[in-house]
C-alpha positions in Angstrom: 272.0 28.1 182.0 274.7 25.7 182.2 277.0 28.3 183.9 274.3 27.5 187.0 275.4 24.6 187.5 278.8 24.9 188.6 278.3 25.3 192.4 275.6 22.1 191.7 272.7 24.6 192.4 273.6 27.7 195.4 270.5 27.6 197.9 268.2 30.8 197.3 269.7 32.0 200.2 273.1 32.1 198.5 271.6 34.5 195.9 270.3 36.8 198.6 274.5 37.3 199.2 275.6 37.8 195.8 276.9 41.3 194.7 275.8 41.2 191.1 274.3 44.5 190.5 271.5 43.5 189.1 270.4 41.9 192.3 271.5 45.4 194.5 269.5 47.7 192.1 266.2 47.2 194.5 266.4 45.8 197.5 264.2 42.7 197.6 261.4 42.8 200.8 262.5 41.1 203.5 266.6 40.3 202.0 269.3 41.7 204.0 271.6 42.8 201.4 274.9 43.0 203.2 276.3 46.4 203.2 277.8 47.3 206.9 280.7 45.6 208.1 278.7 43.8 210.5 276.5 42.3 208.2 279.8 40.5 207.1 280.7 39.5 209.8 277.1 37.9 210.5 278.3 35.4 207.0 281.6 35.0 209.0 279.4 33.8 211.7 277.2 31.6 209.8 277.0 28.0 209.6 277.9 27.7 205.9 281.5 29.4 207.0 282.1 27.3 210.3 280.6 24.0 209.5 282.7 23.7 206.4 284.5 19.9 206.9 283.8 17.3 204.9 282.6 14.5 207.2 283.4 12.0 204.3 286.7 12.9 204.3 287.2 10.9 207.7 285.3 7.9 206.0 288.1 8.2 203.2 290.4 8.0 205.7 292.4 4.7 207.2 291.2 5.8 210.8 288.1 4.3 210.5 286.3 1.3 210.2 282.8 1.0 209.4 281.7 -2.8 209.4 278.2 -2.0 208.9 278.6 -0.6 205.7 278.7 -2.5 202.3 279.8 -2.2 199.0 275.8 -2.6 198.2 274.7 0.1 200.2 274.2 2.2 197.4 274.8 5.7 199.9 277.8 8.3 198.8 279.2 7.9 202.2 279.8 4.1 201.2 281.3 5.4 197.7 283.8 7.5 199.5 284.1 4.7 202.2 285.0 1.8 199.1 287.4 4.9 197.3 284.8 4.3 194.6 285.4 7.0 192.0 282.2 8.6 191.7 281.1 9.8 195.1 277.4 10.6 194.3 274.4 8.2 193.6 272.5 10.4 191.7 272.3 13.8 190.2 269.9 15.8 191.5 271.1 16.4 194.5 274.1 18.6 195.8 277.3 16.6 195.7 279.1 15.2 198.1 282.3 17.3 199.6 281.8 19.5 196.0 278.6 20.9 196.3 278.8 22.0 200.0 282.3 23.4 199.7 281.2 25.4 196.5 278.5 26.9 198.2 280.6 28.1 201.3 282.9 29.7 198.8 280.1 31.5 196.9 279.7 33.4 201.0 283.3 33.4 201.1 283.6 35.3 198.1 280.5 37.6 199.0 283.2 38.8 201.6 286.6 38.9 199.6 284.7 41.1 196.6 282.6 43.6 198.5 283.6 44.1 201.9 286.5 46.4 201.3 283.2 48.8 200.4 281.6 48.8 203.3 279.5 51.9 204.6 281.1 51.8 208.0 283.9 50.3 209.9 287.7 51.4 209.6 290.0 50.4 206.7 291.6 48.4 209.4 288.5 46.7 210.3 287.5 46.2 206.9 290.8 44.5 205.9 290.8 41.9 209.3 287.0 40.6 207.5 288.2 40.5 204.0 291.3 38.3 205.7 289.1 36.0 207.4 287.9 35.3 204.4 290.6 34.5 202.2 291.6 32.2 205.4 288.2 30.4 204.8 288.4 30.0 201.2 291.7 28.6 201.1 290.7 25.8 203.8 288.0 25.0 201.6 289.7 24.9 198.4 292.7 22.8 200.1 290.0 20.3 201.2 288.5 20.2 197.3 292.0 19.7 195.6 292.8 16.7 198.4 289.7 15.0 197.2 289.5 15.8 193.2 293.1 16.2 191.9 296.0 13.9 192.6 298.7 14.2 195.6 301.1 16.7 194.4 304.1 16.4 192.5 306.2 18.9 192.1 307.2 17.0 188.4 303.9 17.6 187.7 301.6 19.4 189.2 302.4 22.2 186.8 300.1 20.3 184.2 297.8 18.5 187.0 294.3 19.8 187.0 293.0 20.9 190.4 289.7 22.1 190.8 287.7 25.4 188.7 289.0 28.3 191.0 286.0 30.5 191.8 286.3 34.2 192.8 283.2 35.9 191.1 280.2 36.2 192.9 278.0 36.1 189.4 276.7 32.5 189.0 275.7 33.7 185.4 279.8 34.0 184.5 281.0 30.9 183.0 282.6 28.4 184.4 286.3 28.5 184.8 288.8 25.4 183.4 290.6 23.3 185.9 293.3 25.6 187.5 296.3 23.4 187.7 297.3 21.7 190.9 300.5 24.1 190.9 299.2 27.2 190.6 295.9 26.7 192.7 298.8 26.2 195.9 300.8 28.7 195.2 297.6 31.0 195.0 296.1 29.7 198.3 299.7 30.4 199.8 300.0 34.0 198.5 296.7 34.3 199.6 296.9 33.6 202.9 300.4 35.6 203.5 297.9 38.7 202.2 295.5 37.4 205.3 298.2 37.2 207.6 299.6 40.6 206.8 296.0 42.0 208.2 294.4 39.7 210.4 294.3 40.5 214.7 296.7 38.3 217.1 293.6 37.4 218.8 290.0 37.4 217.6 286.2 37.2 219.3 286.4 32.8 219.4 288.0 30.1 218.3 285.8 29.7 215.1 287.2 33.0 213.9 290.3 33.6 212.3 293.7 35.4 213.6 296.7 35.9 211.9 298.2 32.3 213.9 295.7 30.6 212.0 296.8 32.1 208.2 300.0 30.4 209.8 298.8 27.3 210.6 297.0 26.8 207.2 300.1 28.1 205.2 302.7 25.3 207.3 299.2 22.6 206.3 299.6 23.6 202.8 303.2 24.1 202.9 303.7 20.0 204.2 301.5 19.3 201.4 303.9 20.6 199.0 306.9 19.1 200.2 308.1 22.7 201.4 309.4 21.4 204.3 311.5 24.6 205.7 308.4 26.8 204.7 306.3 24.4 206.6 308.7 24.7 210.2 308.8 28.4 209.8 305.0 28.7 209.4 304.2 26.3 212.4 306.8 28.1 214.6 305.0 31.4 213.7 301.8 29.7 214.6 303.2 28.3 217.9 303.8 32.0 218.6 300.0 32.4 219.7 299.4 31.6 223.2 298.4 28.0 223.9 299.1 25.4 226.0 299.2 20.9 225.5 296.3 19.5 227.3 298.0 17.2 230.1 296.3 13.6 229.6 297.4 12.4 233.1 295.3 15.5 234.4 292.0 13.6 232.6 290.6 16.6 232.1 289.9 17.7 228.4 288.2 20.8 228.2 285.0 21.4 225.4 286.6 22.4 222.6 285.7 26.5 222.6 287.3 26.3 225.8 290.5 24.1 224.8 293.6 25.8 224.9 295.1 22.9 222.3 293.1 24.4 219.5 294.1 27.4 217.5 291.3 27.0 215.1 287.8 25.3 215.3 286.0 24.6 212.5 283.0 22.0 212.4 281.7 19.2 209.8 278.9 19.7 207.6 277.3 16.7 209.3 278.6 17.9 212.9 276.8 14.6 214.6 278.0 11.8 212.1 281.2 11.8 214.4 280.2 10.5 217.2 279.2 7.1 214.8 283.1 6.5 214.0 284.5 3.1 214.6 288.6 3.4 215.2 290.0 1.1 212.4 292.0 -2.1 214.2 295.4 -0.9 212.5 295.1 2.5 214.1 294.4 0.7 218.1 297.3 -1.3 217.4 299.5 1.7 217.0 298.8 2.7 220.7 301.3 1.2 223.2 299.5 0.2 226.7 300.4 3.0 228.4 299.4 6.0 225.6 296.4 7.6 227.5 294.8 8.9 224.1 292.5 5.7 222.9 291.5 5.6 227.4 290.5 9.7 227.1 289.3 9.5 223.9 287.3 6.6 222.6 284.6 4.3 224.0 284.4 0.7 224.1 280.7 -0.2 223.0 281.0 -4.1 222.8 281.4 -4.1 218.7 284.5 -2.1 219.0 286.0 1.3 219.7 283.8 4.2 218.5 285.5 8.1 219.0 284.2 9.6 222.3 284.9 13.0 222.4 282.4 14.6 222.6 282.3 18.1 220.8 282.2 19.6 217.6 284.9 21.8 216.4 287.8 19.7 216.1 288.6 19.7 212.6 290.8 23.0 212.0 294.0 23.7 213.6 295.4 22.5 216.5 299.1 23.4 218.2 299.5 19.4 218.6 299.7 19.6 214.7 301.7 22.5 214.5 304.3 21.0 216.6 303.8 17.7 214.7 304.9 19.6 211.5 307.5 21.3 212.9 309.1 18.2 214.2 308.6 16.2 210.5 310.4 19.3 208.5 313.1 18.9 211.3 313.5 15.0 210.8 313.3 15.2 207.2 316.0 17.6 207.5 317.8 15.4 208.9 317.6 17.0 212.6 316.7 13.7 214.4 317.7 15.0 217.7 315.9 18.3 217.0 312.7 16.5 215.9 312.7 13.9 218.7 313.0 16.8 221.2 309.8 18.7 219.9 308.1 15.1 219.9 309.0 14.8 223.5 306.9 17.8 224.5 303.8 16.4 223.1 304.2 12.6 224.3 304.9 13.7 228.1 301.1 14.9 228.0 299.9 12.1 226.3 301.4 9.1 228.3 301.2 7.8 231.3 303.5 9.4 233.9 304.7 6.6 236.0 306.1 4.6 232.7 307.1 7.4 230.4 310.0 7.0 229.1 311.9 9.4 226.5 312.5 8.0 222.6 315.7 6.6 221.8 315.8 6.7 218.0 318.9 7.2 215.9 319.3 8.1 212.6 316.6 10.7 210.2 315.0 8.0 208.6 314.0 6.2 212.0 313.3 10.0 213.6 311.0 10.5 210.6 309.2 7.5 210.7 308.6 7.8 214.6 307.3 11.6 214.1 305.0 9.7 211.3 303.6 7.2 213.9 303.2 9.9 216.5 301.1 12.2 213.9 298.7 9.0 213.4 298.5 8.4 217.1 297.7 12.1 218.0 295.4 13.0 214.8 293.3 10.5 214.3 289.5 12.2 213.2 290.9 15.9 213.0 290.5 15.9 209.3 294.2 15.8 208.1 294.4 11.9 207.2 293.3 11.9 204.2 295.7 14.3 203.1 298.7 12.9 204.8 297.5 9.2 203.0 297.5 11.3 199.6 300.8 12.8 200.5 302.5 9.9 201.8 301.3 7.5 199.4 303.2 9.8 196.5 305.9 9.2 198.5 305.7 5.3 198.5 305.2 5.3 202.5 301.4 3.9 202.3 300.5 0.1 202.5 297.7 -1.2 201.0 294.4 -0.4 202.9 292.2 -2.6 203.3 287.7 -2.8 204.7 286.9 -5.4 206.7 283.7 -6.9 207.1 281.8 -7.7 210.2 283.4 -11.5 210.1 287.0 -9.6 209.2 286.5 -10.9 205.6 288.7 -8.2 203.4 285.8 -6.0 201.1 288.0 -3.9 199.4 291.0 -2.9 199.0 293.3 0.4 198.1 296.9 -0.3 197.0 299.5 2.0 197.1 300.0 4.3 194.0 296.4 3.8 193.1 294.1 6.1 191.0 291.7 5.7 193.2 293.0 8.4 195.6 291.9 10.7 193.2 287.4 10.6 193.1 286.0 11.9 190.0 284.3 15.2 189.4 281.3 15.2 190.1 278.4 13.7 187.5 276.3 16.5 187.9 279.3 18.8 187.5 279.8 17.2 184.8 276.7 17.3 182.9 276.2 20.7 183.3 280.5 21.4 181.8 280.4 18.1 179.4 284.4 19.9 178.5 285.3 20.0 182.0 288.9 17.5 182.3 287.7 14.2 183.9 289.8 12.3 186.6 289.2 8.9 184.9 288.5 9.2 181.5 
């Protein structure tokens, strides 16, 4: 029974999906069992594969700042807002970032295992769906190993445990070890090469996947890794879809499954909790007077500066990041004129026209640490922060973070180079796979 427990108890819904034959030898009353290409495509379309972002992760995060929380509160969100290590209060319930993202993967695997059997549909067809899938299952995995296994290292994340890869669909198999941190990326990557090889250039919405956005998630993953050439080839392929940068002096943002700035929506698991985000005072002192984001895009409610805008799908993939990336690998290339000049096209959109003025920066290092800045300024609530703070901070480029409290008294703080950046496994996890590698022993 134990074996169960992995995914921290799938919904009965979850075990309408599964493929085991032992569930498809009679069809139970009233259970779609899925079968036709377009009863995959309904999971595609479901909630469990679209709201799939961990809203803690932006409470991780140094982009916000929540005064009315305390270390007392006694709530996961606190934990993950504190970087205490265990996340979860209790046991019974699912847990946090884990349990959710397990049970998305279960449906993504539902996909990746059977849909290449379909009853209908062309091989073509078939092989676009099984795509979109392996796109969905590497986002959430990629989230899971930013939260549970250290930043990578290339010294050692051959030996670093990641998270238990999942690609069975029978909750009765055993539990898989830790894969390491090493080869969990490289499989996402060669995964989502596999996608990109089959998926369409264009695809029914934004919330579904094309082969731009297997390119977009491989130059993500790719930055992550400190594959800084493989990350600027895989953003330029992604810039190849059409798109356009939202001007800011226009004042006209468009809902978000209309906006031509994002290549690939994807919504929280709590899609309403963002609209309660306070911007932290270290990220409003990063905007000069006349960058137009913080006027567009957050509202002044007395207390502070809460993120305004307001819709839902803003935590995939957008071109602004793709062009961010590109520009990094080119500064840390030492391209600073290169990098500086794909900069350029973002902050003309983004500042104020009458006192716009182009960067003057010299050397890499300063190009590098401008592109940086400008990635804060332009990201802030996407759901990439945490992982850039992870990255950077195994790069010695993080200060110490602190929580303030209502009267700006420091609550807590995270140095640089602490453990901390790495939350446990989850208890219940745990109990359930007592020889599962812990994060802090």
């Amino acid at each position: 029974m134990k074996n169960l427990r992995l995914l921290a108890a799938l919904p009965l819904a979850a075990l309408a999906l599964t493929g085991c034959e032992k569930y498809l030898d009679v069809k139970p009353k009233g259970l779609v069992i899925p079968q036709q290409v377009a009863d995959y495509e309904l999971i595609l379309n479901s909630p469990v594969l679209n709201q799939t972002f961990p809203l803690a992760m932006l409470y991780m995060s140094d982009d916000v700042q929540e005064p009315s929380l305390t270390k007392q509160a006694g709530t996961s969100l606190a934990n993950a807002y504190f970087w205490n290590s265990n996340l979860d209060v209790e046991q019974e319930s699912s847990p946090l970032v884990w349990g959710p993202a397990y049970r998305s993967i279960y449906n993504a695997n539902v996909i990746i295992s059977q849909v290449l059997d379909a009853t209908d549909g062309t091989a073509q067809k078939r092989q676009q769906v099984l795509g979109e899938a392996l796109v969905m299952r590497a986002d959430l995995y990629f989230n899971l190993l930013t939260v549970f296994a250290k930043a990578y290292n290339p010294a050692t994340a051959a030996t670093d445990p990641g998270v238990p890869f999942v690609t069975g669909i029978d909750v009765t198999d055993a539990t898989p070890p830790r894969m390491p941190v090493q080869t969990m990326l490289d499989t996402l990557r060669q995964n989502l090469l596999r996608a990109a090889a089959v998926l369409p250039p264009t695809n029914v919405n934004r919330a579904r996947v094309t082969k731009y956005v297997a390119y977009g998630m491989l130059a993500r993953i790719s930055l992550y890794m400190q594959d800084y050439a493989g990350a600027k080839t895989y953003a330029e392929n992604a810039l190849q879809a059409p798109h356009q940068l939202n001007d800011y002096n226009e004042f006209n943002i468009p809902v978000d499954s209309e906006d031509p700035e994002i290549l690939w929506l994807r919504q929280a698991d709590d899609i309403g909790g963002l609209f309660f985000l306070n911007y932290s005072p270290d990220l409003l002192a990063l905007y000069e007077p006349d960058d137009l984001r913080p006027q567009l895009l957050s509202l002044d409610i007395g207390s502070g500066f809460v993120y305004g805008r307001f819709d839902y799908g803003i935590h995939g993939i957008s071109f602004a990041e793709m062009l961010l990336i590109r520009a990094e690998a080119l500064a840390r290339a030492g391209q600073a004129a290169q990098a500086l000049a794909v900069l350029e096209e973002l902050r003309e959109k983004r500042i104020d026209a009458f006192s716009y003025e182009p960067l003057e920066v010299g050397t890499g290092p300063e190009a590098l640490a401008t592109v940086l800045l400008e990635r804060r300024r332009e990201l802030p609530f996407r759901g990439t922060r945490w992982q850039d703070m992870k990255r950077l901070d195994a790069q010695g480029r993080m200060p110490a973070v602190q929580r303030l409290g209502p009267e700006g008294q420091v609550l807590e703080t995270l140095p640089p180079r602490s453990p901390r950046y790495t939350f446990e496994i989850p208890a219940r996890v745990l109990r359930f796979n007592p020889g599962m590698v812990r994060n802090h022993p």
